[in-house]
mmCIF file of the C-alpha atoms, coordinates in Angstrom:
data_MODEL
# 
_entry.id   MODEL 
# 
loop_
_atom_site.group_PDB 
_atom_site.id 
_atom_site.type_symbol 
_atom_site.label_atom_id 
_atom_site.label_alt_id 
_atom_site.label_comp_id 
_atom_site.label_asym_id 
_atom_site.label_entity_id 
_atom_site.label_seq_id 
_atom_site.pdbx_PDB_ins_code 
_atom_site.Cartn_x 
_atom_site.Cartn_y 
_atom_site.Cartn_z 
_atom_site.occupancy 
_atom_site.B_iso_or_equiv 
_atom_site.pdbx_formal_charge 
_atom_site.auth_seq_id 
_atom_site.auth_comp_id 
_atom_site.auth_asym_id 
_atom_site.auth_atom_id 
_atom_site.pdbx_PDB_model_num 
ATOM 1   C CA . UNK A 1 1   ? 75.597  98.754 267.081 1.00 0.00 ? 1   UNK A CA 1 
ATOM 2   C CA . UNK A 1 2   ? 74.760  98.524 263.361 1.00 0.00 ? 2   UNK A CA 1 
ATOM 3   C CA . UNK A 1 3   ? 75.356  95.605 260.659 1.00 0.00 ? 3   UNK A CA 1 
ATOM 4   C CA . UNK A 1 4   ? 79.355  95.033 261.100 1.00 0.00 ? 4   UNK A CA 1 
ATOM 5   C CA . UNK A 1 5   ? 78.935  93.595 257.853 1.00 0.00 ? 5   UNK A CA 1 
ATOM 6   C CA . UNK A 1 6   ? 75.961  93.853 255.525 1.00 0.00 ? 6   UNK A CA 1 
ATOM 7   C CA . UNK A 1 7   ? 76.204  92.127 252.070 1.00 0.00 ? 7   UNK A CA 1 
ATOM 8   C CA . UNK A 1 8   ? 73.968  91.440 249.022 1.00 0.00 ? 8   UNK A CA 1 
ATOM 9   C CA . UNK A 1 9   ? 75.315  88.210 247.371 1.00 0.00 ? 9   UNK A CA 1 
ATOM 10  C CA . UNK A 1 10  ? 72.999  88.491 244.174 1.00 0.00 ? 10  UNK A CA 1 
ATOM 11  C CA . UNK A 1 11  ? 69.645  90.251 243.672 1.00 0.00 ? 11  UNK A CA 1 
ATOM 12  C CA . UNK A 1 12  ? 67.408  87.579 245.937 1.00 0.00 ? 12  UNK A CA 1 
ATOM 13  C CA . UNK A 1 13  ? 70.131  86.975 249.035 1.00 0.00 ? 13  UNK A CA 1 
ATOM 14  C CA . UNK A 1 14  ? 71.887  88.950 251.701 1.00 0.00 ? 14  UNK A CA 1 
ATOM 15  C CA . UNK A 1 15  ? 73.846  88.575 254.465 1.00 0.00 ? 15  UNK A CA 1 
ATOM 16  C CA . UNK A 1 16  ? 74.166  90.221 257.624 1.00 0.00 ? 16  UNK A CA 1 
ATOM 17  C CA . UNK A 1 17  ? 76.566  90.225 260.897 1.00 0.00 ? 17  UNK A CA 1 
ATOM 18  C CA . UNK A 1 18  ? 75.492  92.087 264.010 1.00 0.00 ? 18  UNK A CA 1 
ATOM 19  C CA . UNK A 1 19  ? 78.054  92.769 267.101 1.00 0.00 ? 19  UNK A CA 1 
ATOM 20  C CA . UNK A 1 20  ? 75.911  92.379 270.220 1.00 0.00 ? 20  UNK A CA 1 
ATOM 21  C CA . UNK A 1 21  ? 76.802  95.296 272.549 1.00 0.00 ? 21  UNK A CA 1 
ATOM 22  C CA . UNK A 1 22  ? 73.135  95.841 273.515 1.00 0.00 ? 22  UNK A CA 1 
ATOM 23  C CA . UNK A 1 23  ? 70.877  95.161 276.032 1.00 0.00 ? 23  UNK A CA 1 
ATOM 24  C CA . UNK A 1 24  ? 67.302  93.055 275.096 1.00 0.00 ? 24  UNK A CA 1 
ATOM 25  C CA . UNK A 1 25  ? 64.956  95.649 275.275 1.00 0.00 ? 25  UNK A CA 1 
ATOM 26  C CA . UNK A 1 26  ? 66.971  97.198 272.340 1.00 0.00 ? 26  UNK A CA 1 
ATOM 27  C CA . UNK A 1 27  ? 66.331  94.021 270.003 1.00 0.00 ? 27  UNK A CA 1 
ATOM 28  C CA . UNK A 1 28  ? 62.307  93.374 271.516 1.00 0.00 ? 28  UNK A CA 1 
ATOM 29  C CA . UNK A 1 29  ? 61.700  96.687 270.044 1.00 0.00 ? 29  UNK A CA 1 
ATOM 30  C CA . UNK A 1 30  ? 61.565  94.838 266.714 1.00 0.00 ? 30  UNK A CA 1 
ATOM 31  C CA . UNK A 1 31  ? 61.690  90.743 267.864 1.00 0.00 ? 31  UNK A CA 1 
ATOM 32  C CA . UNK A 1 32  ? 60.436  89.179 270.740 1.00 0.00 ? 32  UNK A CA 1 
ATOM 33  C CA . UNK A 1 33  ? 61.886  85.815 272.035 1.00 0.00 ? 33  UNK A CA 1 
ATOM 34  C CA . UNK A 1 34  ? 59.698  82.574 270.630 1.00 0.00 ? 34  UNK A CA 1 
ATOM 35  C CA . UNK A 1 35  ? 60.470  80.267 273.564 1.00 0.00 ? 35  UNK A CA 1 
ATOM 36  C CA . UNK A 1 36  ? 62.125  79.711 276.490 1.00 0.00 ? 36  UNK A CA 1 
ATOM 37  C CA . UNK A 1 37  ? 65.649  80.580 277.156 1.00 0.00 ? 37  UNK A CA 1 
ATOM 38  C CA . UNK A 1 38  ? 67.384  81.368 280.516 1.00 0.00 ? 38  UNK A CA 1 
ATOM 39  C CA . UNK A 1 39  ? 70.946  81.379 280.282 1.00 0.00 ? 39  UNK A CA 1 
ATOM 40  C CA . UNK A 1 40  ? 70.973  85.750 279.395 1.00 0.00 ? 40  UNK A CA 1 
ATOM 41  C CA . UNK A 1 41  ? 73.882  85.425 276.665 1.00 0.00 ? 41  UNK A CA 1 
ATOM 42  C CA . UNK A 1 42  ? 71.814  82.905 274.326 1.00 0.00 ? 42  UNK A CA 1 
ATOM 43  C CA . UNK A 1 43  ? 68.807  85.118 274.486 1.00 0.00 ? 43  UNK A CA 1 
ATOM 44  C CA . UNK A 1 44  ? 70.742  88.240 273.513 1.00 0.00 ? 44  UNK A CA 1 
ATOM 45  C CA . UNK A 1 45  ? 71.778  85.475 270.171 1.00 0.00 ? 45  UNK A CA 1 
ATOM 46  C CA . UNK A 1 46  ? 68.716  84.666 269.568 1.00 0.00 ? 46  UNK A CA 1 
ATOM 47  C CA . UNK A 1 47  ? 66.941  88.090 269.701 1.00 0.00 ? 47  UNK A CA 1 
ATOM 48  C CA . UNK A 1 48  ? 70.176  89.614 267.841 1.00 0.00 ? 48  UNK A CA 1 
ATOM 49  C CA . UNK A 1 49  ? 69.969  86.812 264.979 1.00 0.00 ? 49  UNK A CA 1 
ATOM 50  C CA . UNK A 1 50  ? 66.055  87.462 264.499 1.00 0.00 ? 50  UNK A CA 1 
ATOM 51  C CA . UNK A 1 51  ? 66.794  91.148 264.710 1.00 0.00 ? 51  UNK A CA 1 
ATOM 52  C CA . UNK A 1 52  ? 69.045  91.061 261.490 1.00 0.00 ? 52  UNK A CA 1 
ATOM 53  C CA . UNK A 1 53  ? 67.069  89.019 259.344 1.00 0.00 ? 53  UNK A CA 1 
ATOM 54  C CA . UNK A 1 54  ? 64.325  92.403 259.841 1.00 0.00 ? 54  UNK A CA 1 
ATOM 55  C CA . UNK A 1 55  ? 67.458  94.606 258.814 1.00 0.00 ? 55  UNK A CA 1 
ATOM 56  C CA . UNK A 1 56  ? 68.008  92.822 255.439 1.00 0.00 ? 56  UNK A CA 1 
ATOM 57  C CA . UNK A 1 57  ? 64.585  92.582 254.930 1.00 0.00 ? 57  UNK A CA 1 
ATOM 58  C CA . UNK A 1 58  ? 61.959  94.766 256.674 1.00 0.00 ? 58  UNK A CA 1 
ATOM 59  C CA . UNK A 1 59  ? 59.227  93.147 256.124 1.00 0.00 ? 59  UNK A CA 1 
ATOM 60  C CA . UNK A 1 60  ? 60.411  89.706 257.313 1.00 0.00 ? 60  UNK A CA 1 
ATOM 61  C CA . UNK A 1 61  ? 57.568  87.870 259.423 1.00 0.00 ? 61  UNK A CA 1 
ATOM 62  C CA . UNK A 1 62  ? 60.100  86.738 262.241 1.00 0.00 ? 62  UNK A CA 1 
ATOM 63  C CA . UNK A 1 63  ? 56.490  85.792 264.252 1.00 0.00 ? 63  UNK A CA 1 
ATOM 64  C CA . UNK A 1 64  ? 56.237  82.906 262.081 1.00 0.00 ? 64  UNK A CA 1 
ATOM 65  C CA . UNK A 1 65  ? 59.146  81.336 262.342 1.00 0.00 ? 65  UNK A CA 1 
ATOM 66  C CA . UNK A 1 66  ? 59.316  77.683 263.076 1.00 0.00 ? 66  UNK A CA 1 
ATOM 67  C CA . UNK A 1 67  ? 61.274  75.077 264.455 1.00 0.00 ? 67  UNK A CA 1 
ATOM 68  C CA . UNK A 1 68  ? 61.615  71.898 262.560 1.00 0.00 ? 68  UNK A CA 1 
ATOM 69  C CA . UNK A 1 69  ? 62.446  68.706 264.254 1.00 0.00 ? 69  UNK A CA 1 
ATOM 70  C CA . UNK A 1 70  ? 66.108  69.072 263.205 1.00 0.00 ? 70  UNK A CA 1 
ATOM 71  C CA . UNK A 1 71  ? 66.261  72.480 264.806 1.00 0.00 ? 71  UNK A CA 1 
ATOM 72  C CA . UNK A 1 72  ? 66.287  74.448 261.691 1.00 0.00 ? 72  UNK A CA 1 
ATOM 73  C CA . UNK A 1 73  ? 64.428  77.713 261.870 1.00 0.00 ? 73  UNK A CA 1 
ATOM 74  C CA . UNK A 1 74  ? 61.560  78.107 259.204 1.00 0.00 ? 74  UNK A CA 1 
ATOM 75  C CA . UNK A 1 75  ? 58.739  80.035 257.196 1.00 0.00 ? 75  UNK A CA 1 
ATOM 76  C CA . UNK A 1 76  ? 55.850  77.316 256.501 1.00 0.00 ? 76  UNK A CA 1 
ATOM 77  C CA . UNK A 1 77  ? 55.071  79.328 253.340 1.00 0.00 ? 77  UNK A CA 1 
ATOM 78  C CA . UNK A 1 78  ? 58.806  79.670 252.325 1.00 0.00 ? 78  UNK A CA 1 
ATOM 79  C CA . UNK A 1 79  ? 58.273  83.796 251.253 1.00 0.00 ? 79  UNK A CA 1 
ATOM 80  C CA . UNK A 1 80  ? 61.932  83.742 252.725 1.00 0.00 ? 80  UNK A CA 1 
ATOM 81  C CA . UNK A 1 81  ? 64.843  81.018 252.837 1.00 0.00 ? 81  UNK A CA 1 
ATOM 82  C CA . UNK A 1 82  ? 66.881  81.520 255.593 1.00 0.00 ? 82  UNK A CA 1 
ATOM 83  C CA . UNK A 1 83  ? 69.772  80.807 257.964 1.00 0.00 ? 83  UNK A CA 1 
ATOM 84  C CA . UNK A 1 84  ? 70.703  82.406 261.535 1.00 0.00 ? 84  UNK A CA 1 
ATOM 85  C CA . UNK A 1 85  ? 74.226  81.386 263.327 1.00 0.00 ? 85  UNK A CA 1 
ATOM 86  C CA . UNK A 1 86  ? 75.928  82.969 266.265 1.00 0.00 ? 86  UNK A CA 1 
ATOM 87  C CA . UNK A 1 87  ? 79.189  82.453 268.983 1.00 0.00 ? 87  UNK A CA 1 
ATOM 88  C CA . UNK A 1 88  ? 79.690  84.760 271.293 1.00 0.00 ? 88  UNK A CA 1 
ATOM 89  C CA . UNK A 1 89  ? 78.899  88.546 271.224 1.00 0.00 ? 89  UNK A CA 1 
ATOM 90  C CA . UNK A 1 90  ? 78.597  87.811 266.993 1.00 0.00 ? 90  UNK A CA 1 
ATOM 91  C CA . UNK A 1 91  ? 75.277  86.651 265.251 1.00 0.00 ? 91  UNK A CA 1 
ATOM 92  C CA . UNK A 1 92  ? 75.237  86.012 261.893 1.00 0.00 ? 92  UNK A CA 1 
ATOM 93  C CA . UNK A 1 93  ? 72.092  85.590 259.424 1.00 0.00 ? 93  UNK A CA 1 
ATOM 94  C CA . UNK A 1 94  ? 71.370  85.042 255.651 1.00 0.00 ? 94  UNK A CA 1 
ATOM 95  C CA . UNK A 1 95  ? 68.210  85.384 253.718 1.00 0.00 ? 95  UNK A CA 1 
ATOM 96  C CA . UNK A 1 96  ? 67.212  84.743 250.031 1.00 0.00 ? 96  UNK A CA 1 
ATOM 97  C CA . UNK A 1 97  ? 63.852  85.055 248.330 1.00 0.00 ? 97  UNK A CA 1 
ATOM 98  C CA . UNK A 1 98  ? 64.598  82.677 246.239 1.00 0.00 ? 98  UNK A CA 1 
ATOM 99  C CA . UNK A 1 99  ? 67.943  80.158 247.033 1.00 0.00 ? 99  UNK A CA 1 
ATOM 100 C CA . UNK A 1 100 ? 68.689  77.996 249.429 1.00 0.00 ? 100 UNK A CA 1 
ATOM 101 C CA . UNK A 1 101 ? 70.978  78.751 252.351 1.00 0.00 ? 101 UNK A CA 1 
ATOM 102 C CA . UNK A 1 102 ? 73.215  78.386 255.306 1.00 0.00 ? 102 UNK A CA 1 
ATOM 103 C CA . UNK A 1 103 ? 75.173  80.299 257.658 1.00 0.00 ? 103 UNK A CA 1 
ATOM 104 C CA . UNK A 1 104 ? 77.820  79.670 260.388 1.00 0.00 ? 104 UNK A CA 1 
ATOM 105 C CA . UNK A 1 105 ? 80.366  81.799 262.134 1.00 0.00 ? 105 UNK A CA 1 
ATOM 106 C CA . UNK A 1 106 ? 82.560  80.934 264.444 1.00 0.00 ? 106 UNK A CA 1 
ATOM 107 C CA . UNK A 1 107 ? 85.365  82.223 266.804 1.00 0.00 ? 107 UNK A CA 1 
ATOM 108 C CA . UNK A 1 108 ? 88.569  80.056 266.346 1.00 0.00 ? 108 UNK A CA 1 
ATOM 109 C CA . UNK A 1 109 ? 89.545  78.432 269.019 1.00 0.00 ? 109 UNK A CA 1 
ATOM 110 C CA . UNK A 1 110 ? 92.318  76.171 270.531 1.00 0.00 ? 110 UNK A CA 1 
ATOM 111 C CA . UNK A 1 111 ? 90.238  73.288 271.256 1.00 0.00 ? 111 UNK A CA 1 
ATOM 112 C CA . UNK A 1 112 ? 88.522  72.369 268.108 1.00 0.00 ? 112 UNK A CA 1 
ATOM 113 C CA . UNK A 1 113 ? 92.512  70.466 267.389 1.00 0.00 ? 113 UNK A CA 1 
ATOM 114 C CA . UNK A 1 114 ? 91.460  68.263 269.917 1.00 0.00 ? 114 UNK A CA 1 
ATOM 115 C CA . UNK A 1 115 ? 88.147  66.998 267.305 1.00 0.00 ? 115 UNK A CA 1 
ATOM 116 C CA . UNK A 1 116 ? 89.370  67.580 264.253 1.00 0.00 ? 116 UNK A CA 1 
ATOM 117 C CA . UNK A 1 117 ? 89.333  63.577 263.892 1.00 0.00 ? 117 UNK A CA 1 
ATOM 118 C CA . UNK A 1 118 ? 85.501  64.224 264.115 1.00 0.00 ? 118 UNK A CA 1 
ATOM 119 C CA . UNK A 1 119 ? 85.319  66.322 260.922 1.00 0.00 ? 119 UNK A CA 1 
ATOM 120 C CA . UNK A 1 120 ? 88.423  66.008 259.107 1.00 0.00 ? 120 UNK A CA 1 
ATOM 121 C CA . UNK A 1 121 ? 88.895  63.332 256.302 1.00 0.00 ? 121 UNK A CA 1 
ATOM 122 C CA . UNK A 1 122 ? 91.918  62.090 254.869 1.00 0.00 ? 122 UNK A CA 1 
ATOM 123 C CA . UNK A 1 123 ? 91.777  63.807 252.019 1.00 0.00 ? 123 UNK A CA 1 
ATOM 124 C CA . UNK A 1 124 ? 91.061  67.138 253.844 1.00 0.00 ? 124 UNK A CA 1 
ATOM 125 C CA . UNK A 1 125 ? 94.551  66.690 255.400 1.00 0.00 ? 125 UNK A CA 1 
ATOM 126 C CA . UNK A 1 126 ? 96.354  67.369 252.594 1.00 0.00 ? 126 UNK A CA 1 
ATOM 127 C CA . UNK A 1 127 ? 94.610  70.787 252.433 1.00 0.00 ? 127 UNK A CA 1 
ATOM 128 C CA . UNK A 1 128 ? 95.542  71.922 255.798 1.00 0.00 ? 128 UNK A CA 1 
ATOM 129 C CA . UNK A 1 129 ? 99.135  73.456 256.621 1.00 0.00 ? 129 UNK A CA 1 
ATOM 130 C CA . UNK A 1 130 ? 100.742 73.647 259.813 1.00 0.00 ? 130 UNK A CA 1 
ATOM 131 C CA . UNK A 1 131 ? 100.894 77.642 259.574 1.00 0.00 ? 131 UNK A CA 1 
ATOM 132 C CA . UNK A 1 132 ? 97.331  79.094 261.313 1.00 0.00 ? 132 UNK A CA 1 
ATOM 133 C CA . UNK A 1 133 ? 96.649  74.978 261.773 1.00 0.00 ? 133 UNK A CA 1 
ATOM 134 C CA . UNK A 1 134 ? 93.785  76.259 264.127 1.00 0.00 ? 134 UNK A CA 1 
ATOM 135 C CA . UNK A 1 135 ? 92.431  78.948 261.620 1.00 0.00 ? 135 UNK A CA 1 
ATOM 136 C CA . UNK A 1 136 ? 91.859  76.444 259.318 1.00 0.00 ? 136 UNK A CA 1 
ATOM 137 C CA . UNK A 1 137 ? 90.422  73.871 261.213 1.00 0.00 ? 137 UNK A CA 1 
ATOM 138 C CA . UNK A 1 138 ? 87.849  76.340 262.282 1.00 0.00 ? 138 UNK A CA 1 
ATOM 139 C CA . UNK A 1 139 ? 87.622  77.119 258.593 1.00 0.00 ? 139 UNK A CA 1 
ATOM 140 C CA . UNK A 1 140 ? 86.605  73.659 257.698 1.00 0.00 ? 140 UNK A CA 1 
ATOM 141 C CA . UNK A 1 141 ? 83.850  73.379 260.823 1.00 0.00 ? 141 UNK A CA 1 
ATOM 142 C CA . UNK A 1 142 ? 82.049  76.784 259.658 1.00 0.00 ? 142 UNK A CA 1 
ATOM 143 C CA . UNK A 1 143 ? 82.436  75.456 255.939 1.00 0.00 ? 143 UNK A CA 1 
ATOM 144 C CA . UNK A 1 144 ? 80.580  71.980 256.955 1.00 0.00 ? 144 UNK A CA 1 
ATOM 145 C CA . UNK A 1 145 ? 78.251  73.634 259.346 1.00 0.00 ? 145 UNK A CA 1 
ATOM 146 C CA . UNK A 1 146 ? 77.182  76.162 256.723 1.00 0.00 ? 146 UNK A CA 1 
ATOM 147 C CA . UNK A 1 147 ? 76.529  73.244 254.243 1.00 0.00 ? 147 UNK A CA 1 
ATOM 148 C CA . UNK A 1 148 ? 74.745  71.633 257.242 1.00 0.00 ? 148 UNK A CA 1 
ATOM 149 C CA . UNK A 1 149 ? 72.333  74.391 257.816 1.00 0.00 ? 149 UNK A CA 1 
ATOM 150 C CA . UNK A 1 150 ? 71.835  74.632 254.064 1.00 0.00 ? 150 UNK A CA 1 
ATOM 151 C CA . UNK A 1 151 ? 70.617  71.056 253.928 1.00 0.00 ? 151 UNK A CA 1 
ATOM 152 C CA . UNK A 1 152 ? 68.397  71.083 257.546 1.00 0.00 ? 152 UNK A CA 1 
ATOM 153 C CA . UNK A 1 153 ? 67.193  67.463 257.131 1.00 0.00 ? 153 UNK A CA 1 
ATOM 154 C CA . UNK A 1 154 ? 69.782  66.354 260.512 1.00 0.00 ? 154 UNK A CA 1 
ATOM 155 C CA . UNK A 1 155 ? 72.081  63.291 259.956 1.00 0.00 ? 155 UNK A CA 1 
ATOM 156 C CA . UNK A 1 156 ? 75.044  64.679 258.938 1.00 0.00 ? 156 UNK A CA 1 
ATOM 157 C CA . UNK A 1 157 ? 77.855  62.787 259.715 1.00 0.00 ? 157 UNK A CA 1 
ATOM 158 C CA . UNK A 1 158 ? 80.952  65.957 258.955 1.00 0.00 ? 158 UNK A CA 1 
ATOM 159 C CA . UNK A 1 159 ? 83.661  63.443 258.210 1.00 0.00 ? 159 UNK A CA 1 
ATOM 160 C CA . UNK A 1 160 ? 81.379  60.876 255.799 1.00 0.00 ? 160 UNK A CA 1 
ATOM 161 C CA . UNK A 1 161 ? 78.905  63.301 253.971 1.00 0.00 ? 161 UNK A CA 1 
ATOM 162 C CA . UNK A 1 162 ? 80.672  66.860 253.679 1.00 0.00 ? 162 UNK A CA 1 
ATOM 163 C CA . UNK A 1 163 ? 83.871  66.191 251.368 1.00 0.00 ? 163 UNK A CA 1 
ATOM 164 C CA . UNK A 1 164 ? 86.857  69.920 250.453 1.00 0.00 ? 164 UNK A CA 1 
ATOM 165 C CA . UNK A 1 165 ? 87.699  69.011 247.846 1.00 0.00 ? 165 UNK A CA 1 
ATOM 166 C CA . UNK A 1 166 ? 89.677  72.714 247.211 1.00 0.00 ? 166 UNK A CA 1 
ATOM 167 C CA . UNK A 1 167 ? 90.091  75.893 248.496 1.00 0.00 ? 167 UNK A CA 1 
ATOM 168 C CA . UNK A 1 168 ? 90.910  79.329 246.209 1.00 0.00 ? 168 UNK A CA 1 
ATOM 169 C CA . UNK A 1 169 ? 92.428  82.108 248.158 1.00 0.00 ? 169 UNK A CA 1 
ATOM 170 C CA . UNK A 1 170 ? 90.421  84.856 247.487 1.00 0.00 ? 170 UNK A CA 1 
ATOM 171 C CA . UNK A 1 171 ? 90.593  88.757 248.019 1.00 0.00 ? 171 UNK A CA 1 
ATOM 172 C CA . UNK A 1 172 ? 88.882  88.276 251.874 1.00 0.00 ? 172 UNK A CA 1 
ATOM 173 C CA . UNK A 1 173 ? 88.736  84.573 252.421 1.00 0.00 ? 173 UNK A CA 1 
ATOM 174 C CA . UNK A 1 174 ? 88.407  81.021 250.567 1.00 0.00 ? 174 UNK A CA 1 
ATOM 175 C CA . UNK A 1 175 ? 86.434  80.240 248.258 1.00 0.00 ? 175 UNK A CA 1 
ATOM 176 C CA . UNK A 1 176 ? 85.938  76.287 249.112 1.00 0.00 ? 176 UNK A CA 1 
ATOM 177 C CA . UNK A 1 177 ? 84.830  73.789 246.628 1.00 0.00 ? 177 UNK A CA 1 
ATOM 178 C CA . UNK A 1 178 ? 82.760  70.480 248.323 1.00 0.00 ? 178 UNK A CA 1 
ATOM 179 C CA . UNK A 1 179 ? 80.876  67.533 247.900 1.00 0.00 ? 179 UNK A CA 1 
ATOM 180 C CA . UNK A 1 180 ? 78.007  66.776 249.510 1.00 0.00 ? 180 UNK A CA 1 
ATOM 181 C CA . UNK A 1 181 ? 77.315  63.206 249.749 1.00 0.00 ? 181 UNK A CA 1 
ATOM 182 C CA . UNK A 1 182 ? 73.721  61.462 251.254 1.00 0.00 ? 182 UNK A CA 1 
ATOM 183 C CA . UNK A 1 183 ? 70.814  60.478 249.163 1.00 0.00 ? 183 UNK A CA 1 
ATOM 184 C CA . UNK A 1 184 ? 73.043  61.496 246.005 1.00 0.00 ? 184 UNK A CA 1 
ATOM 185 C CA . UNK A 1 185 ? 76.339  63.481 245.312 1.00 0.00 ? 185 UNK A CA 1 
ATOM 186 C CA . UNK A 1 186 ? 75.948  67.297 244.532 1.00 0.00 ? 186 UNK A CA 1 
ATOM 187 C CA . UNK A 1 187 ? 78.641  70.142 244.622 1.00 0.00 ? 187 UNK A CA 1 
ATOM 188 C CA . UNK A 1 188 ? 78.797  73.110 246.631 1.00 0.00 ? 188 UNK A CA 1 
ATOM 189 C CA . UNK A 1 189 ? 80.242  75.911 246.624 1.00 0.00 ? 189 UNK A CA 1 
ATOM 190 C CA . UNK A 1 190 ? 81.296  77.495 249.714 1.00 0.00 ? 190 UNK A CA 1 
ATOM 191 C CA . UNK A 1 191 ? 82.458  81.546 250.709 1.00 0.00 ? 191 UNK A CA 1 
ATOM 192 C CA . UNK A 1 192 ? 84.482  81.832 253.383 1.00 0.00 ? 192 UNK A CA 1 
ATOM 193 C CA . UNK A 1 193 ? 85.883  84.903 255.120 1.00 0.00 ? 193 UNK A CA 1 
ATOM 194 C CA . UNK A 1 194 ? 87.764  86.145 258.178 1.00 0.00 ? 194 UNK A CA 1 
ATOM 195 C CA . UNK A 1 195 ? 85.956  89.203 259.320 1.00 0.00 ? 195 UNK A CA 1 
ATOM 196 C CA . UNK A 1 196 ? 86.865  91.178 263.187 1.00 0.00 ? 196 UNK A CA 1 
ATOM 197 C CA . UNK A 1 197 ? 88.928  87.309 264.358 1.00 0.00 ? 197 UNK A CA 1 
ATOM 198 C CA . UNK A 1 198 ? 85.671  85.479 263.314 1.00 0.00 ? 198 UNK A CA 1 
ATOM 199 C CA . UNK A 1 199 ? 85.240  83.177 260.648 1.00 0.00 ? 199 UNK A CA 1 
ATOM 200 C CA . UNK A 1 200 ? 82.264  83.336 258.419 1.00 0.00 ? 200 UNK A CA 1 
ATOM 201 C CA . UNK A 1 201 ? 80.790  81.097 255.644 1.00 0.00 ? 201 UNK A CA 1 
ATOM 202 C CA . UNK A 1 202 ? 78.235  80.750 253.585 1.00 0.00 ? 202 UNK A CA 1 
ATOM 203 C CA . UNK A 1 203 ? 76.179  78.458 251.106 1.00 0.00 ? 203 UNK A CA 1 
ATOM 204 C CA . UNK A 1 204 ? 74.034  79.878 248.607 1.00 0.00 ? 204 UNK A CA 1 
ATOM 205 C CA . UNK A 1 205 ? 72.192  77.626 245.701 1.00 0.00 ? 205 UNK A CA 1 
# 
């Protein structure tokens, strides 16, 4: 099916999120898969996340993506930043000419209140409620792993480095302030929204 959700952000970065209903000969039309994967549901992801970043932007050179050492997906020229998350039949991708990015969605699930130790601070606490407890713990894992993708250097320690320090309801979602803490403390800003049971956030800068 189409973009389920298809957003420009400003006049340099959009974001895309693709329902995968079809089969892979529908995305190889456009993509084709840049190594090896065998388990059939994580090649449909990666095909379908590849597959969007040519529907925001048609002339994206997917072909030239590479694979830094952290995982992060790249352009060795840099003619696009980008980010590319998926879980389940969702994939998610966001692409800037110009800023710096990340992307994560993720499907809320029961389990993630058994590791919230993991990524959770003390502070943090005081920012969750016991209403939709596991809504917003999966909240606070896409808002870290967006900031995560956004930074793509690897040794990111959720609890230590990624710091809420607020959250501002918003007409779809949060709006989540943080700090990010490693060679030096900078603030980031964080959009978070709940879109078909998913949750989806992203890091722009």
């Amino acid at each position: 099916m189409p973009l389920i959700y298809n957003y420009t952000i400003n006049e340099f970065t959009k974001i895309g999120v693709w329902h995968i209903t079809e089969a892979e000969n529908f995305f190889m039309q456009k993509v084709k898969l840049q190594r090896t994967i065998t388990h059939p549901q994580k090649r449909l992801q990666h095909l379908a996340g590849r597959y969007i970043l040519q529907e925001l932007y048609p002339h994206f050179p997917t072909a030239l993506i590479e694979i830094a050492n952290t995982k992060k997906p790249f352009l060795a020229d840099e003619a696009f930043h980008f980010s590319i998350s998926h879980c389940g039949d969702y994939a998610a991708a966001i692409v800037s000419t110009k800023n710096r990015v990340g992307v994560d969605i993720e499907i809320p699930n029961i389990k993630i209140e058994r590791i919230q130790h993991k990524f959770i601070n003390d502070i943090e606490k005081n920012l969750l409620e016991k209403i939709d407890l596991i809504y917003k713990l999966t909240m606070f894992w896409s808002i870290k792993e967006a900031i995560f993708k956004w930074y793509g250097e690897g040794e990111v320690d959720f609890k230590k480095h990624i710091k809420i320090k607020s959250l501002k309801k918003t007409e779809s979602g949060f709006y989540a302030k943080c700090i990010f803490i490693k060679e030096k403390a900078i603030s980031i800003q964080v959009q978070n929204i709940s879109l078909l049971g998913n949750n989806l956030a992203w890091v722009v800068t």
